[in-house]
C-alpha positions as CSV (number, residue, x, y, z in Angstrom):
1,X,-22.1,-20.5,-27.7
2,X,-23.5,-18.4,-24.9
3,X,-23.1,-14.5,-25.1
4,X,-20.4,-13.2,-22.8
5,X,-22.2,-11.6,-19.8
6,X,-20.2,-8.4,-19.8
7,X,-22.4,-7.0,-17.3
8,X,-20.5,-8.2,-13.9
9,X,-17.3,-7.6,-12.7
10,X,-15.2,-10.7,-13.7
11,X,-15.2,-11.0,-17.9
12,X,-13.3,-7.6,-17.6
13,X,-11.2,-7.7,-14.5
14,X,-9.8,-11.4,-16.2
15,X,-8.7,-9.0,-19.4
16,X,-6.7,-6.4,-17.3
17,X,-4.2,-9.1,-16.8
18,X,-1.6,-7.2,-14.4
19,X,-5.0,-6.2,-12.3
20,X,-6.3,-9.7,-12.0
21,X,-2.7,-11.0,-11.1
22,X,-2.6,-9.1,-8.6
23,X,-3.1,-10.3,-4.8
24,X,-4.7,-6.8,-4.0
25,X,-5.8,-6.3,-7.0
26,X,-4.3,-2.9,-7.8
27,X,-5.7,-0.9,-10.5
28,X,-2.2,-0.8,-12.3
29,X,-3.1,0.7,-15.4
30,X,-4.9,3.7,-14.1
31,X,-2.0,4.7,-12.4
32,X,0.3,4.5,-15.0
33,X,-1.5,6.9,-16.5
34,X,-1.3,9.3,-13.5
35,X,2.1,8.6,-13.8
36,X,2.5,9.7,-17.9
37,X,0.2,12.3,-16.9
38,X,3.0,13.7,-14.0
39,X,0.2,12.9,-11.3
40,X,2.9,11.3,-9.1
41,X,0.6,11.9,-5.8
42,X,-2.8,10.8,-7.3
43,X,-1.0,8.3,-8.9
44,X,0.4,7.0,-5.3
45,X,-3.0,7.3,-3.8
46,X,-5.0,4.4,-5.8
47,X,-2.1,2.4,-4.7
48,X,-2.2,3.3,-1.4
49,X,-5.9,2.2,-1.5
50,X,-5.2,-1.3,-2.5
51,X,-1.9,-2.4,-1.4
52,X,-0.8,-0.1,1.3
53,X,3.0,0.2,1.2
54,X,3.8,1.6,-2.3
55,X,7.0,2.8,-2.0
56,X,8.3,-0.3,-0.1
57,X,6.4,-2.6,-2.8
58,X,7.9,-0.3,-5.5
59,X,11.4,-1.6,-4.7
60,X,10.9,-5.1,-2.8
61,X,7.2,-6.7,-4.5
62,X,7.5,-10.4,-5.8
63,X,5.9,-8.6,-9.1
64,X,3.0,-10.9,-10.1
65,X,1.5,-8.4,-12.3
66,X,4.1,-8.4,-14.8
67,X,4.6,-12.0,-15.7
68,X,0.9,-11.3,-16.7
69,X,1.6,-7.9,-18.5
70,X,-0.2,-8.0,-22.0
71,X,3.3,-6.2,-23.2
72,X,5.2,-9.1,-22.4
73,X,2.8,-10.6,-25.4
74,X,4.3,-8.4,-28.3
75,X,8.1,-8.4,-27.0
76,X,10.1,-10.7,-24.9
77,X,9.7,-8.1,-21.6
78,X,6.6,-7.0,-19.7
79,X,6.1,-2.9,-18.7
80,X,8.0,-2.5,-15.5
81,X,5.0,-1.9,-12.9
82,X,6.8,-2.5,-10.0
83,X,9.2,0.1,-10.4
84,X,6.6,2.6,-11.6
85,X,5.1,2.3,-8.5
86,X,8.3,3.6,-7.0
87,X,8.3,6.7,-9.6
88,X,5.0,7.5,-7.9
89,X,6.1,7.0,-4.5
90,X,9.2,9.0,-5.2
91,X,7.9,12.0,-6.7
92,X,4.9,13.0,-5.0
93,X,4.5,15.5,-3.1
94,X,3.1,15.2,0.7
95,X,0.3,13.4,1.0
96,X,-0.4,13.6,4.6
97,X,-3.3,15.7,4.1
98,X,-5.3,12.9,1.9
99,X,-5.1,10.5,4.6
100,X,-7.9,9.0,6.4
101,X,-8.2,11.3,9.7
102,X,-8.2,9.1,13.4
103,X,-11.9,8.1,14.1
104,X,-13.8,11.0,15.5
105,X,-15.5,8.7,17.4
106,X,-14.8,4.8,18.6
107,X,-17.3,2.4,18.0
108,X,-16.4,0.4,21.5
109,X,-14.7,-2.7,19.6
110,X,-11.4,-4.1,20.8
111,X,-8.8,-6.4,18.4
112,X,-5.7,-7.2,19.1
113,X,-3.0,-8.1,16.3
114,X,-0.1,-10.5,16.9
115,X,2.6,-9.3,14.9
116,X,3.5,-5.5,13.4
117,X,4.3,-7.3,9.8
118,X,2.6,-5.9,6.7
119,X,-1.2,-8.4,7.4
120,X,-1.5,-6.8,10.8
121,X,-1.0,-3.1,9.3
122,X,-3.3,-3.7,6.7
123,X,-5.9,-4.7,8.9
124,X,-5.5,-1.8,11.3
125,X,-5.2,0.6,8.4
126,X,-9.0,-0.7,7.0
127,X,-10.2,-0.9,10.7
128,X,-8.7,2.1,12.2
129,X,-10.6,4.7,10.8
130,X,-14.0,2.8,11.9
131,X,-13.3,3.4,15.3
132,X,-11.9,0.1,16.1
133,X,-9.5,-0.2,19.3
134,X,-7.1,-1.8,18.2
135,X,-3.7,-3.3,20.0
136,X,-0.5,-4.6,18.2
137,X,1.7,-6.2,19.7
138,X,5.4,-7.2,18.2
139,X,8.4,-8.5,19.7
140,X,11.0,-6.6,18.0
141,X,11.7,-3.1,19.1
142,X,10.4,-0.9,16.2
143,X,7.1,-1.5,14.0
144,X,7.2,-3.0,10.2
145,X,7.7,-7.2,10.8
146,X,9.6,-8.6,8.0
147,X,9.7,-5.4,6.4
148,X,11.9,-3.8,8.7
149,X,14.0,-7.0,9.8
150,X,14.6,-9.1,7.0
151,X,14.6,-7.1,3.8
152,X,18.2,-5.4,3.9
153,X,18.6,-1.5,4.0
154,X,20.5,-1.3,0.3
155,X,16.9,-2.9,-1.0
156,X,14.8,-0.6,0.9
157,X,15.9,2.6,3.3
158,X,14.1,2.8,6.6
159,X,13.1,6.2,6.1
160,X,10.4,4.7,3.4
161,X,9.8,2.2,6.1
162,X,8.8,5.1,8.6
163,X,6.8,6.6,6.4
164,X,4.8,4.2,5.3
165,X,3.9,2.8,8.4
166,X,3.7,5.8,10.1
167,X,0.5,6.4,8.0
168,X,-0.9,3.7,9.3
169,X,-0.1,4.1,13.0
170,X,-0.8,7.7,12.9
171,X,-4.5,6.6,12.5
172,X,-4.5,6.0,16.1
173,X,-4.0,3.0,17.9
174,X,-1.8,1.3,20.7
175,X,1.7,-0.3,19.6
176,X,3.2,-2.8,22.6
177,X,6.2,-3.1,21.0
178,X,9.4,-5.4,22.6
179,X,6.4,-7.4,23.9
180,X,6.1,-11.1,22.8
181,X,2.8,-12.8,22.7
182,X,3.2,-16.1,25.2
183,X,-0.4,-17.4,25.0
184,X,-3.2,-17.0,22.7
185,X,-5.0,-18.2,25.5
186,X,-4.5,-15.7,27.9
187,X,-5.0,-12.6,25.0
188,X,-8.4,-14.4,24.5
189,X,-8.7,-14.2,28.1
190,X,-8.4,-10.4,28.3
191,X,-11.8,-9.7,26.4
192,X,-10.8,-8.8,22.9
193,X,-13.5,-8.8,20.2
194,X,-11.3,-10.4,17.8
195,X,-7.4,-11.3,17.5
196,X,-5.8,-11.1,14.2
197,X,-2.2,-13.4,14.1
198,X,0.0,-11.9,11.3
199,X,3.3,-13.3,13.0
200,X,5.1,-14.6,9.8
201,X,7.0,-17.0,9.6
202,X,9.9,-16.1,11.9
203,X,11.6,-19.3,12.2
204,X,14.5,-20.5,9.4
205,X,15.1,-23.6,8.9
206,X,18.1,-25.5,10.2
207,X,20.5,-27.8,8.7
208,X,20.7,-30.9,11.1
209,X,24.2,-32.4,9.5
210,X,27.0,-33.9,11.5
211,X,29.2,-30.2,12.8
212,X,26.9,-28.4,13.2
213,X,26.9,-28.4,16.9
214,X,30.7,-27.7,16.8
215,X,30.5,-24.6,14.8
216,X,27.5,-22.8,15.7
217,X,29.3,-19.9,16.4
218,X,29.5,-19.6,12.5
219,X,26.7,-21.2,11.3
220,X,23.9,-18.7,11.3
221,X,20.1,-18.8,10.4
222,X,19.4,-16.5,7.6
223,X,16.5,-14.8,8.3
224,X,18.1,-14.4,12.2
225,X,21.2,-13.0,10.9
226,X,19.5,-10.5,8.1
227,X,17.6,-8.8,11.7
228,X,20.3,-8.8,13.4
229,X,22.3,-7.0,10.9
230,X,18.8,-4.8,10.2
231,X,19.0,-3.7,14.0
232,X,22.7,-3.2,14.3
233,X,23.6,-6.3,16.4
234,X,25.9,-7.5,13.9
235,X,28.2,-5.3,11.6
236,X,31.1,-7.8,10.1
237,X,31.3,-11.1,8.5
238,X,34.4,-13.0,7.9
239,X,36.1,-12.7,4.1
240,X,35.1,-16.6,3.5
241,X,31.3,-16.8,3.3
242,X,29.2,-19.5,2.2
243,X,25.4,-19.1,1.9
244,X,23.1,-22.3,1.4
245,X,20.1,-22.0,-0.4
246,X,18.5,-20.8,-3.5
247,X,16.2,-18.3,-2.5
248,X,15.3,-14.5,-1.9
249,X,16.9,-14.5,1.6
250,X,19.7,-16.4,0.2
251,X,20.0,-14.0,-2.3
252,X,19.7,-10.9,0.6
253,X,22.4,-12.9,2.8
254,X,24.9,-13.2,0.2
255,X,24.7,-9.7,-1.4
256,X,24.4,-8.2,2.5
257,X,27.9,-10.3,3.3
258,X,29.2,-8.6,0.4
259,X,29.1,-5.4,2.5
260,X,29.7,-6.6,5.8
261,X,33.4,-7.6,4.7
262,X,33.1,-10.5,2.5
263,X,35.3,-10.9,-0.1
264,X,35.2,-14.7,-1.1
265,X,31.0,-15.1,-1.2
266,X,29.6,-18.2,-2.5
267,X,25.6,-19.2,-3.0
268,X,25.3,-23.1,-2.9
269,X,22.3,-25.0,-3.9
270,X,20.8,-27.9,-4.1
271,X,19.5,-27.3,-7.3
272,X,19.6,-26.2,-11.0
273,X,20.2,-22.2,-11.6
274,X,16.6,-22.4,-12.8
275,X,14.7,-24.5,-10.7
276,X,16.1,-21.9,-7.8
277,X,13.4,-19.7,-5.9
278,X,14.8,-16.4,-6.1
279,X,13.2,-14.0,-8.0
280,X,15.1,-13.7,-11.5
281,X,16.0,-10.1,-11.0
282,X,17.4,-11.2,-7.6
283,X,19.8,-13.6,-9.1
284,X,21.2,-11.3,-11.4
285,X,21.5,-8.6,-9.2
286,X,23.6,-11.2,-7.0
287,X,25.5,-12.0,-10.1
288,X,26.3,-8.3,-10.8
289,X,28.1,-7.7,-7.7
290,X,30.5,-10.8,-8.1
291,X,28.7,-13.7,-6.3
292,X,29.1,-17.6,-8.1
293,X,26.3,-19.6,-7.7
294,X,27.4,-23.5,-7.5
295,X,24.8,-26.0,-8.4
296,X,23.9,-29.1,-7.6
297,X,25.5,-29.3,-4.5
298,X,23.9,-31.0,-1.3
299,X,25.8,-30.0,2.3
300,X,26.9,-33.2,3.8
301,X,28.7,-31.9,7.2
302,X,30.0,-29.1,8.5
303,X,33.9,-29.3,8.9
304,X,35.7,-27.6,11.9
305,X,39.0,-27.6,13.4
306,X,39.8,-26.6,17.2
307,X,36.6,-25.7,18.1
308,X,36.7,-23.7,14.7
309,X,34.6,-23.8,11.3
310,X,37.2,-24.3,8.5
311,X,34.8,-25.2,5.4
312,X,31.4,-27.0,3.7
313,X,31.6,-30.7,2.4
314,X,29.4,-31.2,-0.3
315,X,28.0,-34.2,-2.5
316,X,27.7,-33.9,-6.5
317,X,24.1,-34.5,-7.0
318,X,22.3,-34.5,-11.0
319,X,18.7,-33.8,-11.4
320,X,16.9,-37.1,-13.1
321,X,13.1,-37.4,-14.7
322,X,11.0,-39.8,-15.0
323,X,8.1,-40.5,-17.6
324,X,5.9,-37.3,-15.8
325,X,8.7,-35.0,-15.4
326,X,9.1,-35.2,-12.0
327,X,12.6,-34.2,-10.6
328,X,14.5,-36.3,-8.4
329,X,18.1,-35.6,-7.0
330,X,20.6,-38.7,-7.0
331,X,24.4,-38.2,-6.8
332,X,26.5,-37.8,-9.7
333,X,29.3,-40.4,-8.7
334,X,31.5,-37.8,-8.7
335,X,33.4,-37.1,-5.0
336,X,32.6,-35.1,-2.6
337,X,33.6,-31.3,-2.7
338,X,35.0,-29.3,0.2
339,X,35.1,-25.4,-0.2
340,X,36.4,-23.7,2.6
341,X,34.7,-20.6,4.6
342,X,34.5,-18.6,7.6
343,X,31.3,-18.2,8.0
344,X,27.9,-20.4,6.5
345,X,24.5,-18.5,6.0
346,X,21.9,-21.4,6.3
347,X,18.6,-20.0,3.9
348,X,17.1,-23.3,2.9
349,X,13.9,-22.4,3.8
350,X,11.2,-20.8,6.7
351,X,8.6,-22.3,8.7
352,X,5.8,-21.2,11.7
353,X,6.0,-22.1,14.8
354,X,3.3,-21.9,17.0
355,X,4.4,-22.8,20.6
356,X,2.2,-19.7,21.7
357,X,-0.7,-21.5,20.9
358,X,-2.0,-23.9,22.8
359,X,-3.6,-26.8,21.9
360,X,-6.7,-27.2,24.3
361,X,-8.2,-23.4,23.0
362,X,-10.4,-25.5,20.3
363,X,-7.9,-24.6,17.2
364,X,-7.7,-27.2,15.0
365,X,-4.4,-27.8,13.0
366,X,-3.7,-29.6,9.1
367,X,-1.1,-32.4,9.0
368,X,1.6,-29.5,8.9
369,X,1.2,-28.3,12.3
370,X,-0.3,-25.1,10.5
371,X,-3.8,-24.0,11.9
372,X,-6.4,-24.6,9.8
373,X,-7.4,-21.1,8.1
374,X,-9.9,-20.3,5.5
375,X,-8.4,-19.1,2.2
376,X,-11.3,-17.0,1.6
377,X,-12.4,-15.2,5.4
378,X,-9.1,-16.0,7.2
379,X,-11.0,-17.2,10.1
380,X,-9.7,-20.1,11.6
381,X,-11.5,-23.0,13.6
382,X,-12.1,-20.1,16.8
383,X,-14.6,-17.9,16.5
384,X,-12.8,-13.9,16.4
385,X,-9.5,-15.3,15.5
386,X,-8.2,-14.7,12.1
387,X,-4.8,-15.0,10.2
388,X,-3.1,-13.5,7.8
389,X,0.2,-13.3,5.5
390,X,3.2,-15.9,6.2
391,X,1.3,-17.0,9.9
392,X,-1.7,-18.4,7.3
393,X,-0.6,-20.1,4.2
394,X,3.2,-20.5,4.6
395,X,6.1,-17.8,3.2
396,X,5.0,-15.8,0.4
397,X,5.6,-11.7,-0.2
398,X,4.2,-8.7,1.1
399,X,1.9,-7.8,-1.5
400,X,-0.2,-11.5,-0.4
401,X,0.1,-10.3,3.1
402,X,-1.5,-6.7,2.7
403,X,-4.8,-8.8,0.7
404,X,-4.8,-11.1,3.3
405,X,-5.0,-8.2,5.6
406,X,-7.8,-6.9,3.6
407,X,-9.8,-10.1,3.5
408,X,-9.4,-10.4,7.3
409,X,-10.6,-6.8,8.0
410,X,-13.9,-7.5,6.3
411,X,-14.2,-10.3,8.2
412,X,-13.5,-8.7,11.6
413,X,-15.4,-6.0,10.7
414,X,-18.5,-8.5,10.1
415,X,-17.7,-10.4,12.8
416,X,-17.8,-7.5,15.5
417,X,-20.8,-6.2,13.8
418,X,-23.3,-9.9,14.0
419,X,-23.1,-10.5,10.4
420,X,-21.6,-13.5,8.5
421,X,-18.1,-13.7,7.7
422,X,-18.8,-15.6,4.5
423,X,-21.0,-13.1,3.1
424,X,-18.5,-11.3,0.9
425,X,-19.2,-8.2,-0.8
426,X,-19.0,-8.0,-4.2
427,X,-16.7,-5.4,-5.7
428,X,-17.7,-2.0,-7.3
429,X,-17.3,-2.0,-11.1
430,X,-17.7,0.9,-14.1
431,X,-17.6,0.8,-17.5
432,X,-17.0,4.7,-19.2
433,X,-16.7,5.6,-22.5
434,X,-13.5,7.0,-23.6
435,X,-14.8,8.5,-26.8
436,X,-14.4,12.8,-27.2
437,X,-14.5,12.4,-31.1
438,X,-15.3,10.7,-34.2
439,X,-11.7,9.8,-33.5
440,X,-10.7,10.9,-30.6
441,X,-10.3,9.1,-26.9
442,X,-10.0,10.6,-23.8
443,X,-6.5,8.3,-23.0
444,X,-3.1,7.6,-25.2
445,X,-3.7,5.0,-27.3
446,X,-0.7,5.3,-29.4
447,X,1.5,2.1,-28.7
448,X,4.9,2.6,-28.1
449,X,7.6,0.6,-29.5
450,X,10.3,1.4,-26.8
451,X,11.7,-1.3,-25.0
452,X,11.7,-1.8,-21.1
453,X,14.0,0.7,-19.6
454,X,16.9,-1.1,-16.8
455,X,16.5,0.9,-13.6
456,X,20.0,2.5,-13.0
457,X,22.2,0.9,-10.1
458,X,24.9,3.0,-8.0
459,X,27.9,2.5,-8.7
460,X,29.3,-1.0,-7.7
461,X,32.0,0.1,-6.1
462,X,30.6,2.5,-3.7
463,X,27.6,0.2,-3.2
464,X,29.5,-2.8,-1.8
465,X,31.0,-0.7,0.8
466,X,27.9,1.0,2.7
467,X,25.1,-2.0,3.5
468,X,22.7,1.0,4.3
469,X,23.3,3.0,1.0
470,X,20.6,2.3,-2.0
471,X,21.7,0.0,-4.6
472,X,18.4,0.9,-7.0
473,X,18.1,4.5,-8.2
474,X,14.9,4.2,-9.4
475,X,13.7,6.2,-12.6
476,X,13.7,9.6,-13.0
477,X,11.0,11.5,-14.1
478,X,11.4,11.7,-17.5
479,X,12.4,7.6,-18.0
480,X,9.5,6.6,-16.0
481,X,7.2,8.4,-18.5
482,X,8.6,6.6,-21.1
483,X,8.1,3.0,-19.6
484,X,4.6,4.5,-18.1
485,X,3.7,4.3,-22.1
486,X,4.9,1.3,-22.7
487,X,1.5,0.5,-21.0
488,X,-1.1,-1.3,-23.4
489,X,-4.1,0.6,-21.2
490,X,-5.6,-2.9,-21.2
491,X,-8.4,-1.7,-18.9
492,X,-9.7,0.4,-21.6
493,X,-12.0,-2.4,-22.8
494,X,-12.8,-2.9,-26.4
495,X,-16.8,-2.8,-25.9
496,X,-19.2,-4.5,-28.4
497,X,-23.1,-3.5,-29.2
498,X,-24.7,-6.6,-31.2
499,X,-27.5,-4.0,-32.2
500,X,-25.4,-1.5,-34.0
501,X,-23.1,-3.9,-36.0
502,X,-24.0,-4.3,-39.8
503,X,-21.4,-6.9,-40.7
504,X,-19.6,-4.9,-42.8
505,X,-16.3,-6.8,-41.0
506,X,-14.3,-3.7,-41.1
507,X,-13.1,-4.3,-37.4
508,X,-11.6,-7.6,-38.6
509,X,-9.7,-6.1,-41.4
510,X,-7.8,-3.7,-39.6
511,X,-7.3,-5.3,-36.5
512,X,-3.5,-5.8,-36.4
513,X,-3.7,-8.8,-34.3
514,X,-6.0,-11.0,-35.8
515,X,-8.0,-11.2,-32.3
516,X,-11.3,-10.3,-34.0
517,X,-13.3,-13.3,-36.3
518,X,-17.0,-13.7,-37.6
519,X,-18.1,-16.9,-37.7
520,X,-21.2,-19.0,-38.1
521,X,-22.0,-20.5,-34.7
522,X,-22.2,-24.5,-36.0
523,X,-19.5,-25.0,-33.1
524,X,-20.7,-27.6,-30.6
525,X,-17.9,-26.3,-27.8
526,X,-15.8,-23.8,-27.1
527,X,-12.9,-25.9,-28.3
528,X,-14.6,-26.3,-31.7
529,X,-15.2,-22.6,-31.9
530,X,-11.6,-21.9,-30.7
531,X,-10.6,-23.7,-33.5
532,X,-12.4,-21.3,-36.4
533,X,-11.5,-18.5,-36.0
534,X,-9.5,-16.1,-37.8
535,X,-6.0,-17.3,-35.9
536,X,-6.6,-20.0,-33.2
537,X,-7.4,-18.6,-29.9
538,X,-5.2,-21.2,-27.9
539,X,-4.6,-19.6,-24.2
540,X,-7.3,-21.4,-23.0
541,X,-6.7,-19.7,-19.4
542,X,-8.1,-16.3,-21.6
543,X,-12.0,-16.4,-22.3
544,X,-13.1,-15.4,-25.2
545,X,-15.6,-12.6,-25.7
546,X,-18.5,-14.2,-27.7
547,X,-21.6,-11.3,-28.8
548,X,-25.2,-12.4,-29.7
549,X,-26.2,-13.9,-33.2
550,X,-26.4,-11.5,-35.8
551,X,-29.0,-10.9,-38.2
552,X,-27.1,-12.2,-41.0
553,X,-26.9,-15.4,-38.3
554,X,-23.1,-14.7,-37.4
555,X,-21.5,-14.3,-34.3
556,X,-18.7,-12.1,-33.2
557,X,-15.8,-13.6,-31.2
558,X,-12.9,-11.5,-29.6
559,X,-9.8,-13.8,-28.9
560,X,-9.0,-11.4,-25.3
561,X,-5.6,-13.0,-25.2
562,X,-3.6,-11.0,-28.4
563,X,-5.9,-8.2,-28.3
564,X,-3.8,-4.9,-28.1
565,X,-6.8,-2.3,-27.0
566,X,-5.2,0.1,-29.6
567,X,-8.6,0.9,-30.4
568,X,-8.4,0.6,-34.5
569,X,-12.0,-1.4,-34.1
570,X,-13.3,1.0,-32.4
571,X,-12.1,3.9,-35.0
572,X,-12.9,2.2,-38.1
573,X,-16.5,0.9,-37.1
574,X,-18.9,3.0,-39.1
575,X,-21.2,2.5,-36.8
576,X,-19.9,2.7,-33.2
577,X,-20.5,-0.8,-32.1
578,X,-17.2,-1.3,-30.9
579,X,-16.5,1.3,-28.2
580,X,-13.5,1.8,-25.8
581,X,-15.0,2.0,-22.4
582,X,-12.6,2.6,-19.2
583,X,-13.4,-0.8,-17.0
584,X,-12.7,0.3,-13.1
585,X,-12.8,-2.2,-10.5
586,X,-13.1,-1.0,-7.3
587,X,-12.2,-4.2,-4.0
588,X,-14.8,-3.6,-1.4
589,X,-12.9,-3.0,2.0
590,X,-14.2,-3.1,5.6
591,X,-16.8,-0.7,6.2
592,X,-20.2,0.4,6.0
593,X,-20.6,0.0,1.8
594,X,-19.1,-4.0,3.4
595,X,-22.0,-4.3,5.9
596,X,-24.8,-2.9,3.3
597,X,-23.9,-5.1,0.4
């Protein structure tokens, strides 16, 4: 086997699993820390670094750190980052002074961004302070995209909204907001140095089923009617209310018609509870303020009376396999179901549209009408033009928007500057010891046996009947330092020195977990070696960390995927071969340390 080439930034940023989950790829353990430490500001900062928005992330993020959490290893629930990200944004203090200041100077570049979503402020918050001119241009009336307009006011108050993008606009720059972009050829025609389209995804799908014409008055489009209500257009709903669909907006709909006056609200979907897209933790919270969710149902029409909706006719569908466990929908045989309503929230779904763009500019576009974008620069086929979040790849959350925005900044900022957009800089990376004592480390590394603490919810009562009052809580001070330790500090790395070991396999006696063996290298593969080891290291998605040969002709292998960092290895070597060394990854963002490198 080949010795693990600890010496670059990937073996370790693959162990700190929350990290490498990440889109932005927040340093999540260091500032839970902060966080245990009462460093609420400092601890708000690094995340400000990487993914921009903290305190609207800390309540709305799609949370792809913690399915990755190494605590959700050892019990059945992972540490709750998300909502420690909140703690931090809740309880620091102001942080207006530790902002980058407006560019002194402007470096004569002009970009314009389509869109005032979460991609487009990400990009102006990385090119800003450069000196960068930069226009954005929105059709809504107030900055923030889909933050602002579709994420409901009980999920997240506007005042964190303000703040967070004031930040970013405070930087200096020109906001043309109420003005809708018409042509990307005429914005190329007014001598930009790049455009940046973070538009979303603005338009919902539709359900084309025979009614629908007749009862458009109350048939709505989710994601319309979730801004409407965002901007005070609409304030009431009638007491019926159906909602189609399965997934976050269908989730924000129902619990938002809960508030607006209805009392009979039903979610009905296509499919299995499981198989829906909502977030888990959005489901139940719809299921804690009395909403059914009725399965297997597919809308057949749209049933009216007068001019007047009166209800929903649905077909019985069953979910069927076949031999490679693919899922198709056929109907049940059993009849039809009508459930009557008021009012239907159609959320099946979201899509771009691109009319703006025309056709003869040179952009080329994939099968799905979607320009053709690459995943890694976020250029598309014209030169200077670059996408980001839902207008790139298709719906996702905000955290994939702000690293889009990221990876489109560099690439502006290369553009403007000559150089070439696919030469990506490689990030910073540091490995520190942690040692102060025979026994001592600089960092916590008792492991707690708590488990996750629930976030506390306002009364349900009083929540349903305000839809701009706070349904979260968040943790208070003292609660969020006990989840902070749940934290496994899996970015203190176990480090291992081949020269100082003597084999006396001390490590591998006390390690609690098994994830250290020392084995004779007769293995042919990895899969081989995989196999001999002191428990089978089976995550095959986890590499193992594999040391030199020994002089008594052994190797030592690390299975990465138990392994608790509790640092027992480390303590017990007589010799100090095993360290614990603080791994810090540091993304390289647009810049002059980009342009050097």
């Amino acid at each position: 086997m080949q010795r693990t080439d600890a010496w670059t930034p990937d073996y370790f940023h693959k162990v700190v699993d929350c990290q490498f989950a990440c889109p932005a790829h927040t340093p999540v353990p260091e500032y839970i820390r902060l966080i245990a430490e009462g460093r609420y500001s400092d601890a708000y900062m690094i995340n400000w670094q990487s993914n921009v928005f903290p305190g609207v992330l800390g309540r709305t993020c799609d949370r792809p750190c913690e399915p990755a959490c190494r605590r959700g290893r050892v019990e059945e629930e992972p540490v709750a980052i998300c909502r420690l990200k909140r703690v931090a944004a809740d309880n620091k203090d102001d942080v207006s002074d530790r902002m980058p200041a407006p560019a002194a100077q402007m470096n004569g570049k002009r970009v314009a961004m389509i869109g005032c979503g979460p991609a487009s402020l990400t990009v102006a918050r990385d090119l800003a302070p450069l000196g960068y001119d930069i226009t954005i241009f929105d059709g809504d009336a107030k900055s923030g995209g889909m933050i602002r307009s579709q994420i409901p006011r009980f999920r997240l108050p506007e005042g964190v909204i303000d703040e967070e993008v004031g930040y970013i606009t405070g930087l200096g720059m020109t906001l043309r907001l109420g003005e809708r972009i018409d042509s990307l050829k005429a914005l190329l025609g007014e001598g930009y140095d790049a455009i940046f389209v973070g538009s979303g995804a603005p338009r919902g799908r539709d359900l084309d089923i025979p009614g629908r014409e007749e009862t458009r008055a109350n048939v709505h489009i989710g994601i319309d009617w979730l801004s409407s209500v965002s901007f005070g257009h609409v304030d009431r709903i009638g007491k019926r209310v159906i909602v189609l669909g399965g997934g976050n907006t269908a989730m924000d709909c129902c619990r938002t018609s809960r508030r607006l006056g209805g009392e009979d609200v039903k979610v009905i979907v296509r499919s299995g509870y499981e198989e829906m897209k909502a977030s888990p933790w959005e489901k139940e919270d719809a299921i804690h303020e009395d909403i059914p969710f009725i399965n297997f149902r597919v809308p057949k029409a749209f049933t009216h009376e007068g001019g007047k909706l009166t209800g929903v006719t649905f077909e019985v569908v069953e979910a069927v396999y076949d031999d490679k466990g693919r899922r198709r929908l056929v109907p049940s045989g059993a009849p039809d179901e009508h459930y009557e309503c008021d009012d239907v929230l159609v959320a099946v779904g979201q899509e771009n549209a691109f009319p703006w763009i025309e056709r003869d500019i040179g952009m080329e576009f994939d099968e799905w009408d979607m320009p053709k974008v690459d995943p890694v620069t976020m250029q598309s086929t014209v030169p200077g033009v670059f996408f980001g979040g839902d207008a790139a790849f298709g719906p996702k959350n905000i955290i994939w928007a702000v690293a889009h925005g990221h990876d489109a900044a560099v690439s502006i900022d290369k553009y403007c500057n000559g150089q070439d957009v696919a030469d990506r800089p490689p990030p910073d990376f540091s490995l520190v010891s942690q040692k102060m004592g025979i026994h001592e480390w600089s960092y916590d590394n008792d492991i707690a046996n708590d488990r996750r603490y629930r976030v506390p919810l306002r009364d349900k009562a009083v929540a349903l009947k305000d839809v701009k009052l706070e349904v979260e809580l968040g943790f208070d001070p003292a609660t969020g330092y006990k989840e902070a330790e749940r934290c496994l500090n899996c970015d203190v790395q176990t480090v291992f020195a081949d020269n100082l070991c003597i084999e006396c396999d001390a490590c591998m006696d006390i390690c609690p977990v098994d994830c250290i063996s020392f084995v004779h290298d007769s293995a042919t593969d990895e899969a081989e070696l995989r196999t001999k080891l002191k428990a089978p290291a089976l995550d095959l998605a986890q590499d193992l960390y594999v040391s030199g040969t020994l002089v008594g002709g052994r190797i030592m292998v690390k299975d990465e995927d138990v392994c608790l960092h509790c640092g027992l290895c480390a303590e017990r070597c007589p010799t100090g071969a095993w360290d614990m060394q603080r791994f810090t990854l540091e993304m390289t963002h647009a810049g002059a340390a980009c342009q050097s490198r």
